[in-house]
C-alpha positions, 0 to 999 in steps of 0.5 A: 746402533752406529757410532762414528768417532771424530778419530775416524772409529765405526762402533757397530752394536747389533741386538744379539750384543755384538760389537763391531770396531773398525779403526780408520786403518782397517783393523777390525775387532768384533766381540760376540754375546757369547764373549767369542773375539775376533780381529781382523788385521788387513793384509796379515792375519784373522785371529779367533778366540773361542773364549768357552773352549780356550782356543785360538784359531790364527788364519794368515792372509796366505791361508795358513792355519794356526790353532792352539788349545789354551787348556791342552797345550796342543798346537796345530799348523795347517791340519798338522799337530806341531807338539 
């Protein structure tokens, strides 16, 4: 199912329960059915939350590569435990 709001909004529903918003300036937010969440924001960065493993995987728009356990703590930069 496609939504279009006045604003300009594009709602995507797709039969496995996922969400899709895209905004006129190109942010995108996508929620999965298993409560997975990504955004996109153009030009600077693609974050990913991993809702059953509590991480975020952070991935600018240089490549660089940032993810971080919500429950241990750990944070990694490019391959690279930082902590």
């Amino acid at each position: 199912m496609i939504k279009i709001y006045k604003s300009g909004k594009k709602e995507i529903i797709f039969p496995n329960n996922t969400k899709k918003e895209i905004y006129p300036s190109g942010y995108t937010l996508v929620t999965y059915g298993n409560n997975d969440i990504k955004e996109i924001i153009p030009n600077y960065k693609e974050i990913y939350y991993y809702k059953q493993d509590e991480v975020y995987q952070i991935t600018f728009s240089d490549g660089c590569k940032y993810i971080k356990y919500l429950k241990t703590g750990k944070i990694i930069c490019n391959g690279t435990p930082i902590n």
